[in-house]
mmCIF file of the protein (N, C-alpha, C, O) and its ligand, coordinates in Angstrom:
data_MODEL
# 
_entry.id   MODEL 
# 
loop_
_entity.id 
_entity.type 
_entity.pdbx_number_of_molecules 
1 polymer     1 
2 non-polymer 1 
# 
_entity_poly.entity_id                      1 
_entity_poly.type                           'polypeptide(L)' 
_entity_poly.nstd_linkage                   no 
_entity_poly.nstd_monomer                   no 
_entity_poly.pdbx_seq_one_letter_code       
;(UNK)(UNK)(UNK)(UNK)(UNK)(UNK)(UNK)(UNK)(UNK)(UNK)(UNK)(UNK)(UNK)(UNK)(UNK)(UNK)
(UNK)(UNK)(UNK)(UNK)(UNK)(UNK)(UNK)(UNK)(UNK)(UNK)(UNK)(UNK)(UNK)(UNK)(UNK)(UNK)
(UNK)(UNK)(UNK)(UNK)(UNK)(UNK)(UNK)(UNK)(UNK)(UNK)(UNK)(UNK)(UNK)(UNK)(UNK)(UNK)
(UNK)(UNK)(UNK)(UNK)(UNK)
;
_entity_poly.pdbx_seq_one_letter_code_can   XXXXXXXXXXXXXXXXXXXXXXXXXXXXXXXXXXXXXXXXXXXXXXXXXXXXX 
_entity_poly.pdbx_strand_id                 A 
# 
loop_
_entity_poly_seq.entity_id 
_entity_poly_seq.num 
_entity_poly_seq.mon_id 
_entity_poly_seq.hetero 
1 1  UNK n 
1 2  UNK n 
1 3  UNK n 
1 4  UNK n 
1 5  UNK n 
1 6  UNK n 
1 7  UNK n 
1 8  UNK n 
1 9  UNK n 
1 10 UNK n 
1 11 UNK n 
1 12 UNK n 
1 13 UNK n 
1 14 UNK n 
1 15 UNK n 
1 16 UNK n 
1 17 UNK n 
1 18 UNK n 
1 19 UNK n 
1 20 UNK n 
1 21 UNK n 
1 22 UNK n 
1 23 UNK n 
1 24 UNK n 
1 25 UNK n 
1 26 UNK n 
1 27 UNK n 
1 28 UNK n 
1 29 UNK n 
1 30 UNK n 
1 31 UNK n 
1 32 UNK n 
1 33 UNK n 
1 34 UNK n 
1 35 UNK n 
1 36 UNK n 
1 37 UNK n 
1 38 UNK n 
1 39 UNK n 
1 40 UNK n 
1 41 UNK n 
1 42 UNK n 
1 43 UNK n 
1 44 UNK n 
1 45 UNK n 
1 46 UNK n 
1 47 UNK n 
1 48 UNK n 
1 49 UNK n 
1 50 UNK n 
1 51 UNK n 
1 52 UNK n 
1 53 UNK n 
# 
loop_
_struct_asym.id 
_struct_asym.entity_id 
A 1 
B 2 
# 
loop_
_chem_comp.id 
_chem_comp.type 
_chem_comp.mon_nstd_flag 
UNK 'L-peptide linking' . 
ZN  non-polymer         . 
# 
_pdbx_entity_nonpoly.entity_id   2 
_pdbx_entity_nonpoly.name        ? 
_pdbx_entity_nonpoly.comp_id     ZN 
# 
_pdbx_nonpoly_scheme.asym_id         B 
_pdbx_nonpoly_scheme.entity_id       2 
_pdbx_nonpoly_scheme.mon_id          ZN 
_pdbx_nonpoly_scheme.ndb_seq_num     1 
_pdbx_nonpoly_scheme.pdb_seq_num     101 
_pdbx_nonpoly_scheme.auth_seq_num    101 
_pdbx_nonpoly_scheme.pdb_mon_id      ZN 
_pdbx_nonpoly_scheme.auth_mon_id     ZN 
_pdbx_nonpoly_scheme.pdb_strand_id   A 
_pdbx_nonpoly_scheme.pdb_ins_code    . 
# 
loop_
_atom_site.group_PDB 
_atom_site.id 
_atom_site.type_symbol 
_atom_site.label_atom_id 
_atom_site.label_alt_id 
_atom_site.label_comp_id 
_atom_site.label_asym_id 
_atom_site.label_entity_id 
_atom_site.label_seq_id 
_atom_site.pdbx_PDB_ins_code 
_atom_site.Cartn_x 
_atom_site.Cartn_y 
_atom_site.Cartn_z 
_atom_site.occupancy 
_atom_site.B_iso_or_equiv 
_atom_site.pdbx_formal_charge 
_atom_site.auth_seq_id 
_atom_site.auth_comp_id 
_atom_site.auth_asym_id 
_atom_site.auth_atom_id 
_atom_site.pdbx_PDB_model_num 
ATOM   1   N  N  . UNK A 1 1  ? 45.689 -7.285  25.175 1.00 0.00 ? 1   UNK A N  1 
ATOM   2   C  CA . UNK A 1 1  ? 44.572 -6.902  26.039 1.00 0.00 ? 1   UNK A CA 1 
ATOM   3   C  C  . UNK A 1 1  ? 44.027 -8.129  26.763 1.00 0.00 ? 1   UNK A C  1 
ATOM   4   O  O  . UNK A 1 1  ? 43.742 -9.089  26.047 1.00 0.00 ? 1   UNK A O  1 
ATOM   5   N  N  . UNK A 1 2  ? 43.801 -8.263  28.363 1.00 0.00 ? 2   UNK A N  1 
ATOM   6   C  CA . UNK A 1 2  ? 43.235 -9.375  28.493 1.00 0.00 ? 2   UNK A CA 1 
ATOM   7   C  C  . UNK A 1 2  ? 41.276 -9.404  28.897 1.00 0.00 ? 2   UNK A C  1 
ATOM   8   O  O  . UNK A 1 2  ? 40.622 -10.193 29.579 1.00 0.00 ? 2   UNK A O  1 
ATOM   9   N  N  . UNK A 1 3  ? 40.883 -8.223  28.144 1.00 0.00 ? 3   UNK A N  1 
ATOM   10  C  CA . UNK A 1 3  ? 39.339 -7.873  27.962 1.00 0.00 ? 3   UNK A CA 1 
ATOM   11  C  C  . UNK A 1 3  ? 39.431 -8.532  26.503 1.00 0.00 ? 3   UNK A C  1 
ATOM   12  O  O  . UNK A 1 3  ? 39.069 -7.844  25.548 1.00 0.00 ? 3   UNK A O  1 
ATOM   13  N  N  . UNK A 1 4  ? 39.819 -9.607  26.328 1.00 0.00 ? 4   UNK A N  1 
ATOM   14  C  CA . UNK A 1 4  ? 39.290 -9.903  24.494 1.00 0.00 ? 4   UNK A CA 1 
ATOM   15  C  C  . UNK A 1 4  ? 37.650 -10.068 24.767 1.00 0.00 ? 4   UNK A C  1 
ATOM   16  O  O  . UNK A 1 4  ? 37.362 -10.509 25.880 1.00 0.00 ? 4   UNK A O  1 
ATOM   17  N  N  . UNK A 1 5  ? 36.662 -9.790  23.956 1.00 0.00 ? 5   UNK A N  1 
ATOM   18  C  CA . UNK A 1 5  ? 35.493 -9.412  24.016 1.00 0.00 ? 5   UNK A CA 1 
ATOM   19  C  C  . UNK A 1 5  ? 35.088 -10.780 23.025 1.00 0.00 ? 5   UNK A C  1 
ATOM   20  O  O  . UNK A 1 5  ? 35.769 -10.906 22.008 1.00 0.00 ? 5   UNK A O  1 
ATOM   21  N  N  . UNK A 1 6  ? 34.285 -11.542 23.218 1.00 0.00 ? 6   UNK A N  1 
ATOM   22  C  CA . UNK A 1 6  ? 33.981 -12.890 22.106 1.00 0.00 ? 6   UNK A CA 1 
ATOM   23  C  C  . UNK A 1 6  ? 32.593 -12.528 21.236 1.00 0.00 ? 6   UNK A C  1 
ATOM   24  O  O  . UNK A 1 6  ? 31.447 -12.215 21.559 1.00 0.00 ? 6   UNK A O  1 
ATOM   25  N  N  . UNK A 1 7  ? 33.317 -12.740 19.923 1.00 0.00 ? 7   UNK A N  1 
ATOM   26  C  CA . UNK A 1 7  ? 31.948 -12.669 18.964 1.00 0.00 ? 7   UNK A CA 1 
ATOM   27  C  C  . UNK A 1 7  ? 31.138 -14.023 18.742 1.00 0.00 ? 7   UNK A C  1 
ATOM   28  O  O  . UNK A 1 7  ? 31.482 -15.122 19.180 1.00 0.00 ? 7   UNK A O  1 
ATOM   29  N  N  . UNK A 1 8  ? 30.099 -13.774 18.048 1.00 0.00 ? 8   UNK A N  1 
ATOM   30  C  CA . UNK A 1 8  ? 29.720 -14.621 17.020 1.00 0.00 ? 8   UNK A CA 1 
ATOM   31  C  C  . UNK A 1 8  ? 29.931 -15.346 15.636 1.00 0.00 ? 8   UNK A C  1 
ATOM   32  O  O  . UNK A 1 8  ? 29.410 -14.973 14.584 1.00 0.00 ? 8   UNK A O  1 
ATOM   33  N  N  . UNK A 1 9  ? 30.545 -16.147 15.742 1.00 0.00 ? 9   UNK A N  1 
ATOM   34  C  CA . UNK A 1 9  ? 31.333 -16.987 14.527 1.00 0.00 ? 9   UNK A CA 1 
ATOM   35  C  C  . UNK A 1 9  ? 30.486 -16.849 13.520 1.00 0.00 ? 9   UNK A C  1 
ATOM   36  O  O  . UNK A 1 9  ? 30.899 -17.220 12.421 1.00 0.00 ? 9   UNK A O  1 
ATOM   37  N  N  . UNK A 1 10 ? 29.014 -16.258 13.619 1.00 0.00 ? 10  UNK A N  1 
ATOM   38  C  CA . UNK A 1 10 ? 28.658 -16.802 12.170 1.00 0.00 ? 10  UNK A CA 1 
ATOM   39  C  C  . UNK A 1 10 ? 28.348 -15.440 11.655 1.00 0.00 ? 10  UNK A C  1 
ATOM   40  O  O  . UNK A 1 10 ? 28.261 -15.344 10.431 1.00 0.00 ? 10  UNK A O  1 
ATOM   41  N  N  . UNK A 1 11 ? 28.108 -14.027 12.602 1.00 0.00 ? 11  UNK A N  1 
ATOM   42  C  CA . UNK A 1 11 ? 27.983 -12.867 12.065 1.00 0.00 ? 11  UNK A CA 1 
ATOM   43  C  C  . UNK A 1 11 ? 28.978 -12.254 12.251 1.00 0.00 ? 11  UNK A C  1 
ATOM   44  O  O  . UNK A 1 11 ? 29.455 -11.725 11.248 1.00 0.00 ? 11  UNK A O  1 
ATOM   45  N  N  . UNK A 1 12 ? 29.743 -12.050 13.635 1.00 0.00 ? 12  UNK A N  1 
ATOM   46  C  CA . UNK A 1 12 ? 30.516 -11.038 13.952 1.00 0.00 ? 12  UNK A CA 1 
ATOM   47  C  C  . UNK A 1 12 ? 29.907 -10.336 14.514 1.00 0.00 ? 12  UNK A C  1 
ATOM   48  O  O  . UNK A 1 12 ? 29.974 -9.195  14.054 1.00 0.00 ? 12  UNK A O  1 
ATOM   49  N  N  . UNK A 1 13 ? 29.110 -10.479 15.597 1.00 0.00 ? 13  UNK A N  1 
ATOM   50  C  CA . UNK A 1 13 ? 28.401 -9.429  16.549 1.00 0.00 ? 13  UNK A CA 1 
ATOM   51  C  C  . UNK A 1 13 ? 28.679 -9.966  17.917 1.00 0.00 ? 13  UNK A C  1 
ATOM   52  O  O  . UNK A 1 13 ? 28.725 -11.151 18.245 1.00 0.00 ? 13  UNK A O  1 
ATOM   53  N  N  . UNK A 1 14 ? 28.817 -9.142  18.498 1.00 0.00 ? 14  UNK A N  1 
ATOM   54  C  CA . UNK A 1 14 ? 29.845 -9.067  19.469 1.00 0.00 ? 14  UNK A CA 1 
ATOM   55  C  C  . UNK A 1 14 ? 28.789 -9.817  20.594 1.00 0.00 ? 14  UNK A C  1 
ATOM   56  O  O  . UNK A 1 14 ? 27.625 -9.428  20.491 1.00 0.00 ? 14  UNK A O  1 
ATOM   57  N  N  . UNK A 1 15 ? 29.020 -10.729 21.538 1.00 0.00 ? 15  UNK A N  1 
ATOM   58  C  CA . UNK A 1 15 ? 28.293 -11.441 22.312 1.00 0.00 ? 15  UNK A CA 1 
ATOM   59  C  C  . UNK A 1 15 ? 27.993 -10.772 23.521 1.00 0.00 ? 15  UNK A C  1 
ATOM   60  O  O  . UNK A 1 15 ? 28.815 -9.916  23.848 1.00 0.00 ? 15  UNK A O  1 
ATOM   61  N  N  . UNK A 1 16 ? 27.124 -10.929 24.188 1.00 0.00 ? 16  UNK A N  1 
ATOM   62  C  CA . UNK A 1 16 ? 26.770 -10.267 25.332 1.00 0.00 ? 16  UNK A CA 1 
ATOM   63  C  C  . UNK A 1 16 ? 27.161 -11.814 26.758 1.00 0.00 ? 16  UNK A C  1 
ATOM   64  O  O  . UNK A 1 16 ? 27.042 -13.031 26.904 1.00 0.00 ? 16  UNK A O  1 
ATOM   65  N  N  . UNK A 1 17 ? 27.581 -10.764 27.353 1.00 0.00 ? 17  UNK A N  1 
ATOM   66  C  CA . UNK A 1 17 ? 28.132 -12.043 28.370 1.00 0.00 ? 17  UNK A CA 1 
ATOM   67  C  C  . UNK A 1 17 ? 27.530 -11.007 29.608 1.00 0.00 ? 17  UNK A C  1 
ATOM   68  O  O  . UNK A 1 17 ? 27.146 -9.838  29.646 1.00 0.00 ? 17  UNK A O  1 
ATOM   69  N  N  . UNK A 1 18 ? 27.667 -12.053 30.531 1.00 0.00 ? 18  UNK A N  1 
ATOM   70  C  CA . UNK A 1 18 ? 27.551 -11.725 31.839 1.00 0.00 ? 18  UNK A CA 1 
ATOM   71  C  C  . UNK A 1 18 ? 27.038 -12.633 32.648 1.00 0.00 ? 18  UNK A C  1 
ATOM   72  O  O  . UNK A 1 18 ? 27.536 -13.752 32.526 1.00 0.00 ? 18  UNK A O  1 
ATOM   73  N  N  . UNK A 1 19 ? 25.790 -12.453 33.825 1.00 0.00 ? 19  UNK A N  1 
ATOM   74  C  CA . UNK A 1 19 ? 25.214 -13.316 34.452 1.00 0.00 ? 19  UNK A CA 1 
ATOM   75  C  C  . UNK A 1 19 ? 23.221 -13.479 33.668 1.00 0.00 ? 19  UNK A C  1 
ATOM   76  O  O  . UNK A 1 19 ? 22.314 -14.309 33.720 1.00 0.00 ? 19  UNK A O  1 
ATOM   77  N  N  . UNK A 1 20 ? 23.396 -12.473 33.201 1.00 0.00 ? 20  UNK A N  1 
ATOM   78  C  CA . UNK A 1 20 ? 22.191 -12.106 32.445 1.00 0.00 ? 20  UNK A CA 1 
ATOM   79  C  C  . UNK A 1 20 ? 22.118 -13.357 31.019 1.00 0.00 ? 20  UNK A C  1 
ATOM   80  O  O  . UNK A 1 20 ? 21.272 -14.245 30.912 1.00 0.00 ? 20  UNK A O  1 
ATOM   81  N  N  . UNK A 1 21 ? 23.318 -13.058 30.012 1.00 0.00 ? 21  UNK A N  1 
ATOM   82  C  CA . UNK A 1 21 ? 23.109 -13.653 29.035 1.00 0.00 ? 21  UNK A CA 1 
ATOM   83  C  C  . UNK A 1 21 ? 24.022 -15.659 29.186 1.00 0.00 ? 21  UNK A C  1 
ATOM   84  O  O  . UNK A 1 21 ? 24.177 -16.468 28.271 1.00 0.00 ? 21  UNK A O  1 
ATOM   85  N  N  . UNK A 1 22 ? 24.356 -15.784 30.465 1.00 0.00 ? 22  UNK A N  1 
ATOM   86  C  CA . UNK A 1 22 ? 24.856 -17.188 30.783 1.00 0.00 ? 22  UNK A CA 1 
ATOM   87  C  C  . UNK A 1 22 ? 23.665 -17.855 31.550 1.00 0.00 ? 22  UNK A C  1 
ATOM   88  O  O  . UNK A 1 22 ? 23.790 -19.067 31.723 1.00 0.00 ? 22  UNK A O  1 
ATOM   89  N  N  . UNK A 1 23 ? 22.401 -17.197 32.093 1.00 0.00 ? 23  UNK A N  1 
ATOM   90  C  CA . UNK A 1 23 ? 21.628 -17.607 32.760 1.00 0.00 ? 23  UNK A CA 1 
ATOM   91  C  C  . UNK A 1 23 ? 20.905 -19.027 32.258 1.00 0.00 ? 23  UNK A C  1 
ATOM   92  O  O  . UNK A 1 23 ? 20.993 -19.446 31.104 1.00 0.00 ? 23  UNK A O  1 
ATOM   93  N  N  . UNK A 1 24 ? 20.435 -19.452 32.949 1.00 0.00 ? 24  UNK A N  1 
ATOM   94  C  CA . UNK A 1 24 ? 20.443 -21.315 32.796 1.00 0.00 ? 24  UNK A CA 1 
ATOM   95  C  C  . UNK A 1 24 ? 18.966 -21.338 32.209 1.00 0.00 ? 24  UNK A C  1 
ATOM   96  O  O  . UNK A 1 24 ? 18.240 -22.320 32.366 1.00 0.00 ? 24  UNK A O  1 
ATOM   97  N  N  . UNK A 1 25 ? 18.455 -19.884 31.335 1.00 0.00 ? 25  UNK A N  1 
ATOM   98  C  CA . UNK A 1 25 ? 17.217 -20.810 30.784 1.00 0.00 ? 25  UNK A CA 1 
ATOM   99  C  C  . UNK A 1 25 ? 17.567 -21.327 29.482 1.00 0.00 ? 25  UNK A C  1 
ATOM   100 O  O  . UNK A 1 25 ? 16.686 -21.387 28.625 1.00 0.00 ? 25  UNK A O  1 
ATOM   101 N  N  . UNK A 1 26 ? 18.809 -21.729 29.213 1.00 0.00 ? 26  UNK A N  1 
ATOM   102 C  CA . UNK A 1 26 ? 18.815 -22.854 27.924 1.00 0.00 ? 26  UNK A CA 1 
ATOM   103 C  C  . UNK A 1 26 ? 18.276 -23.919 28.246 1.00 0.00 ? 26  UNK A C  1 
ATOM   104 O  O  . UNK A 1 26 ? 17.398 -24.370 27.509 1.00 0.00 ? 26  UNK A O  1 
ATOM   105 N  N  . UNK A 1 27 ? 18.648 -24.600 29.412 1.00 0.00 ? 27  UNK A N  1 
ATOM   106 C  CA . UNK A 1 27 ? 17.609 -25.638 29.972 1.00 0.00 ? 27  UNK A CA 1 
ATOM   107 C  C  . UNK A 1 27 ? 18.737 -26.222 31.213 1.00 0.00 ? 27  UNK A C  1 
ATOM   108 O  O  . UNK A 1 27 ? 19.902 -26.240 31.611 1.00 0.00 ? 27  UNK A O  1 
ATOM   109 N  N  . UNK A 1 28 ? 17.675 -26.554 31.379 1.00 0.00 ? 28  UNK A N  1 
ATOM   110 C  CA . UNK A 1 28 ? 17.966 -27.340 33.424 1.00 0.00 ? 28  UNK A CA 1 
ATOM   111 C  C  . UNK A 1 28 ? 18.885 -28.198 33.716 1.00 0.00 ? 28  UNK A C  1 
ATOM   112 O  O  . UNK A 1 28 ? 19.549 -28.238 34.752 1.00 0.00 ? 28  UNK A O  1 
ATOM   113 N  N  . UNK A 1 29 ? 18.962 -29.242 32.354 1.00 0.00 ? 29  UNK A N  1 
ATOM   114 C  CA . UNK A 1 29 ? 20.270 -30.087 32.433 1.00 0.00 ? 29  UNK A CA 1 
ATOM   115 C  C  . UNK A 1 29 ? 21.151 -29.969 30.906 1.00 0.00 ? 29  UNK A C  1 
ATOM   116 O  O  . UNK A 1 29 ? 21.625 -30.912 30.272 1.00 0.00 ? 29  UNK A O  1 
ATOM   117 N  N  . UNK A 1 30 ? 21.185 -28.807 30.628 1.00 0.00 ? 30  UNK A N  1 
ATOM   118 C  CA . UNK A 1 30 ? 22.027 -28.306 29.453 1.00 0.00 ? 30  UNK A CA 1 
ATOM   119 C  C  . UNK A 1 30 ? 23.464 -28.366 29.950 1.00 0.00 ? 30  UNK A C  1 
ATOM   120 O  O  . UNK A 1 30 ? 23.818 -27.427 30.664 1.00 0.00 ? 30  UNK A O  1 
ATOM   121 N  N  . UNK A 1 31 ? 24.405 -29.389 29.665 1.00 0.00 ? 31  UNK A N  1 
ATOM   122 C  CA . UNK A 1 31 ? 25.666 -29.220 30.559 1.00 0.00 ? 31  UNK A CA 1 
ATOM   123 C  C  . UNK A 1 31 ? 26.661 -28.258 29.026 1.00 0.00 ? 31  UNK A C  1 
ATOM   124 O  O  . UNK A 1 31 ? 27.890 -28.226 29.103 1.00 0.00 ? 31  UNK A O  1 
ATOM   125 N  N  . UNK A 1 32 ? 26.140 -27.764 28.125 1.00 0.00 ? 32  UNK A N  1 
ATOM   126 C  CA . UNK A 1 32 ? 27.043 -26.864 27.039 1.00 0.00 ? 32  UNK A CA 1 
ATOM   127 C  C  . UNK A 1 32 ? 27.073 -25.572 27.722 1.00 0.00 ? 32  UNK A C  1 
ATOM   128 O  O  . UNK A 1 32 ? 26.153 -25.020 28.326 1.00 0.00 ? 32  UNK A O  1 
ATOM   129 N  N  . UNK A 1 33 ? 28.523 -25.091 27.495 1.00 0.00 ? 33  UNK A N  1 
ATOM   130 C  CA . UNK A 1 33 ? 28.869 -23.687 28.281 1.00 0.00 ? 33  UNK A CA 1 
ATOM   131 C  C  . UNK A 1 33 ? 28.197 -22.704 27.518 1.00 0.00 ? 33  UNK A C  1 
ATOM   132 O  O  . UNK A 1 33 ? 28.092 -22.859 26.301 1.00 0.00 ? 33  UNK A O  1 
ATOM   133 N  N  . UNK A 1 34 ? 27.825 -21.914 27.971 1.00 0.00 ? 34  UNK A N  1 
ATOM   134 C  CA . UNK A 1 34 ? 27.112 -20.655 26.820 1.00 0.00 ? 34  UNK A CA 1 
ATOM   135 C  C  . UNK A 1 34 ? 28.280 -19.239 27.459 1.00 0.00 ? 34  UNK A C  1 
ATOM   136 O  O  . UNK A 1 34 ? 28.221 -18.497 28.440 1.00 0.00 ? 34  UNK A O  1 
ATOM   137 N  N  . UNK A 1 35 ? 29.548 -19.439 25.989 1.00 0.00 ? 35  UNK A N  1 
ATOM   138 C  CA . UNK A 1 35 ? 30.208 -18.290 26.259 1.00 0.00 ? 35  UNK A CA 1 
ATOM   139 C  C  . UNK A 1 35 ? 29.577 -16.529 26.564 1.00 0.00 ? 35  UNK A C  1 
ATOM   140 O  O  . UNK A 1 35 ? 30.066 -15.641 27.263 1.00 0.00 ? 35  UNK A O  1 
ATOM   141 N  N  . UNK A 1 36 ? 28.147 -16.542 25.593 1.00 0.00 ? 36  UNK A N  1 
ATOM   142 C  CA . UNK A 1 36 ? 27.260 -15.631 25.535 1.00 0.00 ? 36  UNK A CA 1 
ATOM   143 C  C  . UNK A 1 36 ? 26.590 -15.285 24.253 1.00 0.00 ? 36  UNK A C  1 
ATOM   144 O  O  . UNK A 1 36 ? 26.874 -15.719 23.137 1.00 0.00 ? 36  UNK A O  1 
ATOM   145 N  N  . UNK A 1 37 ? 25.915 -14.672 24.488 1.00 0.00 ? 37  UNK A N  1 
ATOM   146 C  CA . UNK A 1 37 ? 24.778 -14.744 23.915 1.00 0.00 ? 37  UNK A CA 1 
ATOM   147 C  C  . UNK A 1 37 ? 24.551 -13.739 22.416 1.00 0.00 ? 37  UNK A C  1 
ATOM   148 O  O  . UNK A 1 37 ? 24.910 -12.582 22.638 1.00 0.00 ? 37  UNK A O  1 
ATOM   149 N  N  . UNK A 1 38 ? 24.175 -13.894 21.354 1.00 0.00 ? 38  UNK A N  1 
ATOM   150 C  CA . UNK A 1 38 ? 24.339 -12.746 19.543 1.00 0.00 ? 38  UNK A CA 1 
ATOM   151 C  C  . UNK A 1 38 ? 23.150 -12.301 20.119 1.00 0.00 ? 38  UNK A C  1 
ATOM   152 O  O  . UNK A 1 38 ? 22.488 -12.833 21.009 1.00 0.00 ? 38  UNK A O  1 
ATOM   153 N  N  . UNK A 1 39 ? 22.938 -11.166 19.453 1.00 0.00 ? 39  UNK A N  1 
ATOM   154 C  CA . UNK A 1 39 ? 21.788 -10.817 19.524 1.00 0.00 ? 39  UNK A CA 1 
ATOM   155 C  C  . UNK A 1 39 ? 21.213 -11.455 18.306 1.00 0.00 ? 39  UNK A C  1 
ATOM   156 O  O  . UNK A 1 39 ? 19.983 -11.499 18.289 1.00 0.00 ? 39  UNK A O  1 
ATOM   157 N  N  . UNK A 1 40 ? 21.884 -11.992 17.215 1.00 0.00 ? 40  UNK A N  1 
ATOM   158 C  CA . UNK A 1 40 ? 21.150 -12.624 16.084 1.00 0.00 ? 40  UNK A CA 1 
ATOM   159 C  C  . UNK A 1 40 ? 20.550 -14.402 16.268 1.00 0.00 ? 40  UNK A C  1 
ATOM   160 O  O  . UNK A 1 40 ? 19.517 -15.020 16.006 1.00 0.00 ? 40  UNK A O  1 
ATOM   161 N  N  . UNK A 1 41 ? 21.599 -14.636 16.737 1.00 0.00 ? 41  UNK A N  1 
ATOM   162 C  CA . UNK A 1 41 ? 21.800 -16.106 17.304 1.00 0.00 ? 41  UNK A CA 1 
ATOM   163 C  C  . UNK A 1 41 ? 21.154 -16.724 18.349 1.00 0.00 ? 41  UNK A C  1 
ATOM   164 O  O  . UNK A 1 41 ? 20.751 -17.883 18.253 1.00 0.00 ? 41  UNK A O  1 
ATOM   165 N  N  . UNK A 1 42 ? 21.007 -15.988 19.438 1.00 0.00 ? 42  UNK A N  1 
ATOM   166 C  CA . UNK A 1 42 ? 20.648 -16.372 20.752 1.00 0.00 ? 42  UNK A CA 1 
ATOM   167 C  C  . UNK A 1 42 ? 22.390 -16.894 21.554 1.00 0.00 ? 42  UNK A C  1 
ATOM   168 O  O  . UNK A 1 42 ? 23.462 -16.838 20.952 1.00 0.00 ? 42  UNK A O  1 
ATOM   169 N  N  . UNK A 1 43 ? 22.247 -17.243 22.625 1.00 0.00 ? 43  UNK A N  1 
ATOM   170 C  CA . UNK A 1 43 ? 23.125 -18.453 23.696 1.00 0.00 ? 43  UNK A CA 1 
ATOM   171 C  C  . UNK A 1 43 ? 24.264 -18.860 22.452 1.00 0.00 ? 43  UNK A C  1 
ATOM   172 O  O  . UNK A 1 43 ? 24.016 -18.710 21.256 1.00 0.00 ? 43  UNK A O  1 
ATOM   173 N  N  . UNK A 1 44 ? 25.148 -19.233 22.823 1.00 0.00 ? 44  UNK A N  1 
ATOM   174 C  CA . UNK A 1 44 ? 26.019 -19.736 21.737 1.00 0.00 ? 44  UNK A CA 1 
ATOM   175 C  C  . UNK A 1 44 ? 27.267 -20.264 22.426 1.00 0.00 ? 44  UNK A C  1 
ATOM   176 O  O  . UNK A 1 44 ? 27.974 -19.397 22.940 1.00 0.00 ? 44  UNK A O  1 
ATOM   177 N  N  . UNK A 1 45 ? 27.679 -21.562 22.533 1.00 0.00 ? 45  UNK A N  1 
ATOM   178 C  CA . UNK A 1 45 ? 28.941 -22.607 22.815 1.00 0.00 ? 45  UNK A CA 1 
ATOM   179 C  C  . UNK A 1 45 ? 30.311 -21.527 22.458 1.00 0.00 ? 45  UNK A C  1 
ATOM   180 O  O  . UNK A 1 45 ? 30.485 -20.432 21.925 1.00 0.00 ? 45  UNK A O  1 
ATOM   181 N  N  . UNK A 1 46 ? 30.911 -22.316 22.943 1.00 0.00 ? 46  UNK A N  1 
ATOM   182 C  CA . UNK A 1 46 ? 32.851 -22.351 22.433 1.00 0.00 ? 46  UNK A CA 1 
ATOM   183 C  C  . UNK A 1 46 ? 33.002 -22.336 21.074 1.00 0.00 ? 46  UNK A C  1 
ATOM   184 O  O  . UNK A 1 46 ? 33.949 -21.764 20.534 1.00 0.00 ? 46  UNK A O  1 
ATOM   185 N  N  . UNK A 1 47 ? 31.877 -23.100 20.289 1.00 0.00 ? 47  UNK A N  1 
ATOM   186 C  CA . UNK A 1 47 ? 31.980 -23.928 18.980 1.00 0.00 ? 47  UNK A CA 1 
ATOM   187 C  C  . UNK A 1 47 ? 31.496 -22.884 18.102 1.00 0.00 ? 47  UNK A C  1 
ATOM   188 O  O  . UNK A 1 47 ? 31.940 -22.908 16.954 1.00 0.00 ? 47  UNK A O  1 
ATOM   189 N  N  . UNK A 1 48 ? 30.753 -22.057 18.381 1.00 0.00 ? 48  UNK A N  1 
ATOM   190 C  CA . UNK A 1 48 ? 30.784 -21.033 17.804 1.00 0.00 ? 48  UNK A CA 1 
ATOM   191 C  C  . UNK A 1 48 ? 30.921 -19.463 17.884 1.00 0.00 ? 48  UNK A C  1 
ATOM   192 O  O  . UNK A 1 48 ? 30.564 -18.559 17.128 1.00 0.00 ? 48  UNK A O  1 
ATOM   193 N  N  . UNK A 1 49 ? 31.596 -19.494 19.130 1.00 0.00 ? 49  UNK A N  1 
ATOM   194 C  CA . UNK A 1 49 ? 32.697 -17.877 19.071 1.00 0.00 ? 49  UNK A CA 1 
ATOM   195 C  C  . UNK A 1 49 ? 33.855 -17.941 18.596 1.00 0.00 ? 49  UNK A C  1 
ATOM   196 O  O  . UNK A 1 49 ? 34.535 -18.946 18.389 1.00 0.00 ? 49  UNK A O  1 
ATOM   197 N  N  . UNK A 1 50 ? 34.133 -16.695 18.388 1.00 0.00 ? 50  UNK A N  1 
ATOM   198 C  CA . UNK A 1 50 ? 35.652 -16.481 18.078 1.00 0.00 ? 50  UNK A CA 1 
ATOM   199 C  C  . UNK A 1 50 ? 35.790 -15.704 19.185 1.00 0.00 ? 50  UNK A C  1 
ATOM   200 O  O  . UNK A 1 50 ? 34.911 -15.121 19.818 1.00 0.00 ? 50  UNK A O  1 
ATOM   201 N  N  . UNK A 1 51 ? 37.444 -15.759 19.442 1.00 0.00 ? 51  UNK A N  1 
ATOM   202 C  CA . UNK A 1 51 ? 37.748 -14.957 20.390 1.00 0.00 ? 51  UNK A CA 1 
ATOM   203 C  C  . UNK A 1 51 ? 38.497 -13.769 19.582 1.00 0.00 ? 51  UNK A C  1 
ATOM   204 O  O  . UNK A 1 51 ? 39.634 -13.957 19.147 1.00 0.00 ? 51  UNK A O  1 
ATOM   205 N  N  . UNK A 1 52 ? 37.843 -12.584 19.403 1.00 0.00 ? 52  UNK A N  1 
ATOM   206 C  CA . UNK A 1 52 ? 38.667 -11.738 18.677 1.00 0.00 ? 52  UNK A CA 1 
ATOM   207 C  C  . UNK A 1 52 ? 39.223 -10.435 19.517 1.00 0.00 ? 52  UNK A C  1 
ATOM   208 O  O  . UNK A 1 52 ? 38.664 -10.033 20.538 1.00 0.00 ? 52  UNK A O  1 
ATOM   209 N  N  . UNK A 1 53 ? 40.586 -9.736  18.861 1.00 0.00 ? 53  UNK A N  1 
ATOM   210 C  CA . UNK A 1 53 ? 41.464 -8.984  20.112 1.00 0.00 ? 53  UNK A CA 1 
ATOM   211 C  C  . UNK A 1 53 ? 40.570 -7.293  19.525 1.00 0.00 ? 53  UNK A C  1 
ATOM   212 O  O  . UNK A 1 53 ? 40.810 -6.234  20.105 1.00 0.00 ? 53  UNK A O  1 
HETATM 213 ZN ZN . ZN  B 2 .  ? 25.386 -14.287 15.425 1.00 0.00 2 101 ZN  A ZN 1 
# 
């Protein structure tokens, strides 16, 4: 499938992506990618998704 959907590494809840949950209020000169966002977690890096199929 090339829709793999990215979780949260530390629960397993499925991340919310888009333009909504990548939006730049992590901060102004935050240069960390925010794959998207747990609803448990908040914003969340590379470093902690998984990419699951
Ligand atoms: Zn989480």
């Amino acid at each position: 499938m090339a829709d793999a959907s990215p979780k949260c590494r530390l629960c397993g809840s499925e991340l919310t992506t888009g333009l909504v949950a990548t939006g730049r209020r992590v901060g102004c000169c935050n240069a960390t990618p925010i794959v998207g966002t747990c609803p448990e977690h908040g914003p969340l890096g590379p470093h902690h998704v998984v990419e699951d199929e």
